[in-house]
C-alpha atoms as one frame of an Amber mdcrd trajectory, in Angstrom:
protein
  79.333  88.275 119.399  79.717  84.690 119.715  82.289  82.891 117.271  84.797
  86.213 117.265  88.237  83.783 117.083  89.356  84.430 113.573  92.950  84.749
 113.519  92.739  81.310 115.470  90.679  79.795 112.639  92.587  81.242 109.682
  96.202  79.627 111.028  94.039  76.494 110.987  92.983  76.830 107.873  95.964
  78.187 106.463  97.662  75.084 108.295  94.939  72.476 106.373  95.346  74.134
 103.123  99.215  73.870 103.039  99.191  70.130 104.167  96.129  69.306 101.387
  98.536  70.745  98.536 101.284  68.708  99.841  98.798  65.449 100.095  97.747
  66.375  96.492 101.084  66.826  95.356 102.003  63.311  96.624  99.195  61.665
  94.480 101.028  62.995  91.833 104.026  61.894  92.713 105.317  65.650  93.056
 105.930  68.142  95.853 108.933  66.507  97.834 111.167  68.853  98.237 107.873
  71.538  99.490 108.374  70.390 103.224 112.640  70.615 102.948 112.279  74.397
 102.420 109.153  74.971 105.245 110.211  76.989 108.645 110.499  74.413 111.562
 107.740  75.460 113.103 105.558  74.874 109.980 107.125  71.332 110.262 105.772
  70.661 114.123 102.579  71.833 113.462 101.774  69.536 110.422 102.981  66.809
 112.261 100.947  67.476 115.213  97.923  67.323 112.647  98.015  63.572 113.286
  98.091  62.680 109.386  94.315  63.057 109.455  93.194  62.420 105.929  96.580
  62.582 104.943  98.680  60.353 103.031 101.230  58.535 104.509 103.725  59.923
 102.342 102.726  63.494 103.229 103.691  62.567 106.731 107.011  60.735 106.146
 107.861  63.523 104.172 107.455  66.048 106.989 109.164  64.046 109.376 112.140
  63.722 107.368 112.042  67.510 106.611 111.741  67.794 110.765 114.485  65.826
 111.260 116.951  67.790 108.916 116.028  71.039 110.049 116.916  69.966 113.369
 113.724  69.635 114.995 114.073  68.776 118.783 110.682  67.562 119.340 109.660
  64.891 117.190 106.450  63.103 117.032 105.942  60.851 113.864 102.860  58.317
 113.139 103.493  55.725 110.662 102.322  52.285 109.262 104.285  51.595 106.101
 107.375  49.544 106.697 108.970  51.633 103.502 108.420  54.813 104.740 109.579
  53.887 108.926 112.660  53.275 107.349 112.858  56.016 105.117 112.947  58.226
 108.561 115.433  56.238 110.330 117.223  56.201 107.341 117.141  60.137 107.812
 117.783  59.975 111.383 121.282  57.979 111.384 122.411  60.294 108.469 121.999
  63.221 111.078 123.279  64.313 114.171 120.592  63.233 116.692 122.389  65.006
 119.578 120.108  67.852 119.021 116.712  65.519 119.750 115.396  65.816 122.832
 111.467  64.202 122.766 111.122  61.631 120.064 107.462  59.607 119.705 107.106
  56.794 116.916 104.376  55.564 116.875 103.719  52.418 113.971 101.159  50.224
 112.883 100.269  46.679 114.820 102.005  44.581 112.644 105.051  47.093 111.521
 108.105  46.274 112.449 110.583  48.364 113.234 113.534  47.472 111.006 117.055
  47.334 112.303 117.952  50.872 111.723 115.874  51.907 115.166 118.252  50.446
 117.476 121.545  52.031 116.245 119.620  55.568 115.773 118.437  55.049 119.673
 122.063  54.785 120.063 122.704  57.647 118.628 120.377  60.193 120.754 122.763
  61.226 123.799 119.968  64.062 124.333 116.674  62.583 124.784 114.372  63.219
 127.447 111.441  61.640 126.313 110.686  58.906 124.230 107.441  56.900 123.784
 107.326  54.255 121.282 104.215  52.296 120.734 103.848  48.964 119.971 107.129
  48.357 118.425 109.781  48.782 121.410 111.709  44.998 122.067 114.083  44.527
 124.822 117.290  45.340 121.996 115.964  48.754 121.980 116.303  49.295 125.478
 119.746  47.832 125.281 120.665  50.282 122.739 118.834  53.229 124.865 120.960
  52.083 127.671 124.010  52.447 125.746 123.503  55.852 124.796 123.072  56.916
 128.587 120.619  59.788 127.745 118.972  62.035 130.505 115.666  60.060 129.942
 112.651  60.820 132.279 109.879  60.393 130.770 109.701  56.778 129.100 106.690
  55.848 127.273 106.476  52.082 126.240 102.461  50.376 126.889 101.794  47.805
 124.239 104.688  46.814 123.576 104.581  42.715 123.972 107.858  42.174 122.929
 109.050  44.344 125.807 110.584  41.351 128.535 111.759  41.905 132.061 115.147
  41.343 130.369 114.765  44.244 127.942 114.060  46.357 131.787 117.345  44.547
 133.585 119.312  45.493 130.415 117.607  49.489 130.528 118.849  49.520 133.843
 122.656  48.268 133.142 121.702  44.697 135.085 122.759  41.092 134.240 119.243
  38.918 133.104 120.351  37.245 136.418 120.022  40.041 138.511 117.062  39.470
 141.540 115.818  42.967 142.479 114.115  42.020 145.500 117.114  42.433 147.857
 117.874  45.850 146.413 114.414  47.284 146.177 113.588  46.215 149.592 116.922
  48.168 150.865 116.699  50.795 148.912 120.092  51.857 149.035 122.195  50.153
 146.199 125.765  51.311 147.950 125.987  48.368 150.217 125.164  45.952 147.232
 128.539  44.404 147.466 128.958  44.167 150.901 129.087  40.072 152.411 125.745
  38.694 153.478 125.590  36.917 156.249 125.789  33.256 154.437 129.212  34.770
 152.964 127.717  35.333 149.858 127.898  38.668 147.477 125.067  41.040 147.155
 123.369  41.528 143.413 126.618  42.206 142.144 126.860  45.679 140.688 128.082
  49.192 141.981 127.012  52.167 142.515 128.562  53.579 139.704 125.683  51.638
 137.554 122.899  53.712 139.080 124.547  56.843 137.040 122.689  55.804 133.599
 119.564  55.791 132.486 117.660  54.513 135.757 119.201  57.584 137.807 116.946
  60.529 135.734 113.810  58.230 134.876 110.414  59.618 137.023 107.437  58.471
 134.400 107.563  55.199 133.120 104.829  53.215 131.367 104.801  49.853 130.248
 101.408  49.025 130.539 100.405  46.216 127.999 103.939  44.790 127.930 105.564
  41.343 128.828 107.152  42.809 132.145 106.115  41.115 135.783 106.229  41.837
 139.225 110.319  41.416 138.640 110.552  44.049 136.036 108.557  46.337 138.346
 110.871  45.509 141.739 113.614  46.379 139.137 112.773  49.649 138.227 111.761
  50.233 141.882 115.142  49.713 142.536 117.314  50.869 140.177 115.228  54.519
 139.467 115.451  56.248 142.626 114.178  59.515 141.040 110.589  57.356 140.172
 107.299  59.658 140.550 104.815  57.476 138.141 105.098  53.824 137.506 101.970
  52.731 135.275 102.060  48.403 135.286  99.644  45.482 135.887 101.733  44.234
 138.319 102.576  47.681 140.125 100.001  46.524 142.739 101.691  43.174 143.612
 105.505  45.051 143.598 104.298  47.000 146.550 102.755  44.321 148.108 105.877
  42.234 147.931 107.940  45.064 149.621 105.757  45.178 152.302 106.139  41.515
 152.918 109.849  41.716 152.603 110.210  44.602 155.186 110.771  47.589 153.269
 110.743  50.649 155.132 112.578  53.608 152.803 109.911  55.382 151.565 109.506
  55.477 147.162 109.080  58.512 145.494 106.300  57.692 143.958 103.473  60.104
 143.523 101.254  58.613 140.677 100.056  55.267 140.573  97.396  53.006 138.718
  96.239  49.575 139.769  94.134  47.658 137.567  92.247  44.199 137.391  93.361
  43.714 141.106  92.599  44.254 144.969  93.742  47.914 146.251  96.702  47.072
 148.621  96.413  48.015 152.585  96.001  51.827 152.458  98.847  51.421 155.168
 100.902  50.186 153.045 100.369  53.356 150.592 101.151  55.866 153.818 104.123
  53.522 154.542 105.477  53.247 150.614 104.350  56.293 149.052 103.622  58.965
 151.603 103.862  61.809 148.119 100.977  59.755 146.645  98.902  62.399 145.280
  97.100  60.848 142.258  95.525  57.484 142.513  93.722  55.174 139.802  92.085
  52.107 140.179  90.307  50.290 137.876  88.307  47.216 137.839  89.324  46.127
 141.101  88.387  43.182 142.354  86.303  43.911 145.506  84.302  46.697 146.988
  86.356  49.939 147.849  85.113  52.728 150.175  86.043  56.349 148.966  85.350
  57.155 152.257  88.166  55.300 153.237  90.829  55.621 150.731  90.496  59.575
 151.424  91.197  58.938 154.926  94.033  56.498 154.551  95.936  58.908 152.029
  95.409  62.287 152.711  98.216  63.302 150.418  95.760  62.627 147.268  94.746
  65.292 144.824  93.242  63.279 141.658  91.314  59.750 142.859  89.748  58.366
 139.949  87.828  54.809 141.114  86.845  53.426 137.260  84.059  50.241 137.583
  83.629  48.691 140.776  81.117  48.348 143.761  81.182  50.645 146.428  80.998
  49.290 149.988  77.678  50.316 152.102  77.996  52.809 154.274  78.625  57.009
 154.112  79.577  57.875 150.442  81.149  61.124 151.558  83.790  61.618 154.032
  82.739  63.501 157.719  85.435  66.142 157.463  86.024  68.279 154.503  88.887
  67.303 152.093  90.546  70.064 150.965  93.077  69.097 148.719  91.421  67.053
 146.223  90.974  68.415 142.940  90.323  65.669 140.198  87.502  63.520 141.246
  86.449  60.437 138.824  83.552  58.142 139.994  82.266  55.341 138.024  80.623
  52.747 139.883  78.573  49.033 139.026  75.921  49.663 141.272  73.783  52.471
 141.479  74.047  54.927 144.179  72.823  58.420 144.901  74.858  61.600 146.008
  73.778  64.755 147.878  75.671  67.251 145.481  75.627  70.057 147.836  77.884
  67.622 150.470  79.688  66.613 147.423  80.980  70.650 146.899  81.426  70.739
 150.459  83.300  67.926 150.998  85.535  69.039 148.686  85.775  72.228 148.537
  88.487  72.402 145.617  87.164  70.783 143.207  88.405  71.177 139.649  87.297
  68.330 137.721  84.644  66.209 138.472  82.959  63.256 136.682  80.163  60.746
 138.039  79.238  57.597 135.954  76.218  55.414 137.888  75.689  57.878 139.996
  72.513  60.207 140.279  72.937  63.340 141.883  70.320  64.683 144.566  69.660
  67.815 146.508  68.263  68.080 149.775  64.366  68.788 150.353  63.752  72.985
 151.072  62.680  73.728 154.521  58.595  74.625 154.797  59.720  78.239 155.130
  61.939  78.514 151.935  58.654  76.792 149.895  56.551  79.346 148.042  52.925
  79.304 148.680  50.746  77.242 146.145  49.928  78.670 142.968  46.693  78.638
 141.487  47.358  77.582 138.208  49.518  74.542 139.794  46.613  73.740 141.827
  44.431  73.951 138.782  46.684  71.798 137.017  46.624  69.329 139.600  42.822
  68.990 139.818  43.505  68.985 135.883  45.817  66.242 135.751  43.381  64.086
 138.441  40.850  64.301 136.281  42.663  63.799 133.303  44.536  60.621 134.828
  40.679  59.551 136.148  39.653  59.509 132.331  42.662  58.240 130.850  41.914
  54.821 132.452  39.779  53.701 129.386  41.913  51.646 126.787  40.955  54.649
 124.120  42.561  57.126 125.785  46.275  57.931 125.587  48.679  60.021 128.004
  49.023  63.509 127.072  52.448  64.617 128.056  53.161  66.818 131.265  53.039
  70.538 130.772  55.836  72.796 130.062  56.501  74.708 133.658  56.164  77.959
 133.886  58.148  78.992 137.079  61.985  78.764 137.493  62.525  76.148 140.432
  63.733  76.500 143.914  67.616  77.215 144.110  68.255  75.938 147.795  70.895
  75.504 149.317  73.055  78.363 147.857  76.034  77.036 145.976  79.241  77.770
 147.341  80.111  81.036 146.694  83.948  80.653 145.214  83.166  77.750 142.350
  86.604  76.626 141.178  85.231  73.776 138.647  86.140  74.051 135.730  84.809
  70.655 133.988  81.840  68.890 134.825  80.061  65.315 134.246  76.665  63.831
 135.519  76.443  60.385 134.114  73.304  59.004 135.441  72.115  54.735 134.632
  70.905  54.126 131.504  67.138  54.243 132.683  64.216  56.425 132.801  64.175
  55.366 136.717  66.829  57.675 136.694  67.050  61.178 135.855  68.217  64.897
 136.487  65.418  66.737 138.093  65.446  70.483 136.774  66.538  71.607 140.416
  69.542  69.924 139.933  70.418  71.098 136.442  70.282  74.522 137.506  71.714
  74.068 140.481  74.970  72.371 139.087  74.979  74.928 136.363  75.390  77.630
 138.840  78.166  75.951 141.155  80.102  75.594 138.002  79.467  79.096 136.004
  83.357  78.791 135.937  83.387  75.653 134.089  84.010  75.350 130.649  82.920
  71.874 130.067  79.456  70.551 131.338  77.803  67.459 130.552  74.772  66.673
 132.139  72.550  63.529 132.340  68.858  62.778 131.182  66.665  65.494 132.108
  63.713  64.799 130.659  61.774  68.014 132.631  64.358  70.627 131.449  62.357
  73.349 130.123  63.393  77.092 128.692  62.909  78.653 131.806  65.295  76.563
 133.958  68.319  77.547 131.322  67.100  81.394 131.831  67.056  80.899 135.835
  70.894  79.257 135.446  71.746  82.109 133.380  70.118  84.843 135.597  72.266
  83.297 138.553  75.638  83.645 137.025  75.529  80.190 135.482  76.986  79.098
 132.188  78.750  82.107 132.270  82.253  80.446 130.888  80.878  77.122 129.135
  82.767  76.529 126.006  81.019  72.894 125.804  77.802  72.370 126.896  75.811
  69.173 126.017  72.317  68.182 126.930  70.647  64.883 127.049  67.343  64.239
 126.624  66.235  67.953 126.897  63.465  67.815 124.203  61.354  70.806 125.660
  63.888  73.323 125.102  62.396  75.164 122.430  64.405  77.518 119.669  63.724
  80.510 121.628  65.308  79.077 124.388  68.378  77.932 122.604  68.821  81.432
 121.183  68.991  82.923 124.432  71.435  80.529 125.743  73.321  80.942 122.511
  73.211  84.750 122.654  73.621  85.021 126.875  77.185  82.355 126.043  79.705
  84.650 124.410  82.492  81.660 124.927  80.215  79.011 123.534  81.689  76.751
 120.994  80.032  73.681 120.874  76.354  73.206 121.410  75.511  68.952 121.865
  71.944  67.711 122.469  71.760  63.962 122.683  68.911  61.773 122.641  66.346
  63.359 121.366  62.531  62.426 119.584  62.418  62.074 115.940  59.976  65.401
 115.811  62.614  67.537 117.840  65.407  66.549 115.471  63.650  67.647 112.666
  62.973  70.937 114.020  66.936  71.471 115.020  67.672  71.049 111.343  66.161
  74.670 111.119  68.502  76.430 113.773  71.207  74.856 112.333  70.179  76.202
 108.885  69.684  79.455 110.811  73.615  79.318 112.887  75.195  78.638 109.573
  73.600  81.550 108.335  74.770  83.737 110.923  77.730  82.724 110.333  78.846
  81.971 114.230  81.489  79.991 115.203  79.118  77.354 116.804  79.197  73.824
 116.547  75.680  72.535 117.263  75.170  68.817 117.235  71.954  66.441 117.874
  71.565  62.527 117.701  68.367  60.677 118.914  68.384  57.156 120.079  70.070
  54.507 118.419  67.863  51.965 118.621
């Protein structure tokens, strides 16, 4: 039966109920010593709630509670300046040896107090720490001071967050010129004479022991630091898989001018609001590049090409620009790809059947723009001419013939009757499990039905689908995907613009889904919104654990 998941549901709602006595508690000024006695792991899971609906107090409250039980893993949301403080307050009265991931996360315009940087100080064990927006450059001093194993430093929006708050993270002088270093990279012959008789940067290797030597994720995207900041950290964090900056882009370009020839560790990076460097340069740089984002770039870019020039890659995502004319798919199967994000400015088309066997493990895959297409069936693969389509045809000629006059209207297209063809097969090992068809905004373009059940079938693994406007999606198209195997996983399904999918239909798909959680049909008439009201009426009835949800146009 579909919905069966009720020990998951009652821990939720056992979780919801707790945290709602605490919130009303706190509106009457009561309940603060509730979260002090809670297990720890009561205490992560209400903070993972997010504070939705919750009070702020609730929250501080927990995280206080978290932080005296000894919780290593600490994630805390907060906008009050009182209550931030309240929790550092509790921090530096504890021994923060044993915390090992800390997030804060404040408001825009809360500041952090002065108890953050001394607490920082004070955690000798972290491994990761994100915090977002309030992070200055005396934090990082302070992190830096505590030498913690850090790898995983999260620190985007942060303004206040200077390429001297990165020098002083990485035990340099504000001084210090990275370029020399980062184009060696090899910071043991630092101090050796140059041949003008001058010193090297001026540090030893005995400085590349702190926090730079365990970082490999770093992120300050939305920060003060430049293209020095980035050399920097090029430099001084030899252990560096994923640097996300604006000016990540122009780092690499400036090694490659210099003469860099070590290869960086690097196996993640984003570029954004600029031109995609010389893909030689990424072989020559980064030859472990496997994921790649670019974003607003600021001329065409050929996925053809960027396949080709790193063949390392296992998650492209290409996010608003123009593709350059010319083949859209590559000539030779790419076989290690597995995250595939496509969201182009200009409209293009796609042969989905080349798509799956271009890339043959594909695990994720989203297209925004683009409309896909299947090839045309051979003669011999065609069914012969049925008479009620040829009676429809003469039907429609005539019908078209009258509806010339002014008083006439256009009656709708009929329902069809017969399943469509499913040619060529889909490839017979599917391994995606999330799919996307974003088609323009336009009734110039659309899913036909072919397509729908065709994609449904090469992912009946998936458990996400999202498919574009299909205007001609009809009952018996859903029960052709499902007779093929399709749909046989989906946990999220949604729908647009398929307004002649009647009840019945939905019921079957409902009934044939037995991991079927969430239901979403988008943009649909006034009339057919009305008549959803009804199932829904009917689902809650039943009693299934089925989210179904419908919107029309908005405008």
């Amino acid at each position: 039966m579909v919905g069966v998941r009720l020990p998951e549901r009652l821990q939720v709602s056992a979780l919801a109920a707790w945290l709602w006595t605490l919130d009303a508690a706190a509106r009457r000024g009561e309940g603060v010593r509730a979260p002090l006695l809670a297990p720890p792991a009561l205490l992560v899971a209400g903070l993972g709630w997010d504070g939705a609906g919750l009070r702020e107090a609730v929250m501080a409250r927990l995280a206080v509670a978290a932080v005296a039980a000894g919780v290593p893993h600490l994630d805390v949301i907060l906008e009050h300046p009182t209550l931030v403080e309240a929790v550092l307050e509790a921090m530096l009265a504890t021994d923060l040896t044993f915390l090992t991931c800390l997030a804060l996360r404040l408001g825009p315009r809360t500041p952090p107090g002065p108890h953050l940087a001394p607490a920082l100080q004070a955690m000798t064990s972290l491994t990761s720490l994100t915090l977002t927006p309030c992070a200055t450059d005396q934090h990082l001093a302070s992190l830096a001071r505590a030498a913690p194993p850090l790898t995983i430093l999260n620190i985007n929006y942060c303004p206040s967050v200077t390429d001297v708050g990165v020098l002083a993270l990485l035990g340099r002088p504000h001084h210090y010129h990275p370029l020399r270093d980062a184009v060696q990279g090899d910071e043991t012959n630092d101090n050796k004479e140059t041949s003008d008789g001058t010193l090297g940067s001026g540090h030893d290797k005995s400085d590349t022991e702190g926090v730079g030597a365990t970082l490999n994720h770093i992120n300050v995207w939305g920060s003060a630091v430049t293209t020095r900041g980035c050399l920097a950290l090029l430099a001084g964090c030899p252990a560096l898989t994923a640097l996300t900056c604006q000016w990540a882009g122009e780092a690499l370009e400036v090694l490659s001018r210099a003469g860099r020839h070590k290869p960086l560790a690097l196996t993640q990076l984003l570029l954004a609001e600029t031109h995609l460097p010389h893909l030689n340069l990424l072989i020559t740089l980064c030859p472990k590049l496997t994921t790649l984002v670019v974003r607003w770039p600021n001329g065409p870019i050929s996925m053809v090409e960027v396949l080709l020039g790193a063949p390392t890659l296992t998650t492209l995502t290409l996010l608003q620009y123009f593709p350059e004319p010319g083949p859209q798919l590559p000539f030779k199967p790419c076989p290690t790809l597995t995250h595939l994000h496509l969201s182009v400015l200009e409209h293009r088309t796609v042969d989905l059947n080349a798509l799956a066997q271009a890339f043959p493990a594909l695990t994720h895959l989203i297209l925004e723009g683009i409309t896909p297409t299947l090839p045309i069936p051979p003669h011999d693969v065609l069914p012969p001419l049925l008479p009620s389509l040829s009676a429809y045809s003469s039907s429609s000629s005539s019908s078209s013939s009258s509806s010339s006059s002014p008083s006439s209207s256009p009656s709708p297209p009929p329902t069809p009757t017969s399943p469509c063809i499913l040619w060529p097969n889909p490839p017979a090992a599917p391994t995606l499990q999330s799919l996307r068809l974003a088609t323009p905004p336009s009734t110039a373009h659309v899913l036909a039905p072919r397509v729908v059940v065709w994609a449904a079938v090469w992912a009946r693994e998936a458990s996400t689908l999202d498919l574009a406007t299909c205007p001609a999606l009809a009952d018996i198209h859903l029960a052709q995907a499902l007779a093929e195997g399709g749909l046989a996983q989906i946990e999220d399904l949604r729908l647009t613009g398929a307004a002649r999918v009647s009840d019945a239909g939905l019921n079957t798909l409902i009934a044939s889904c037995p991991f079927l959680r969430r239901l979403t049909l988008k943009m649909l008439p006034k009339e057919r919104l009305a008549q959803l009201e009804t199932l829904k009426v009917d689902l809650r009835t039943r009693n299934l654990d089925l989210e179904l949800i419908t919107y029309g146009w908005k405008f």
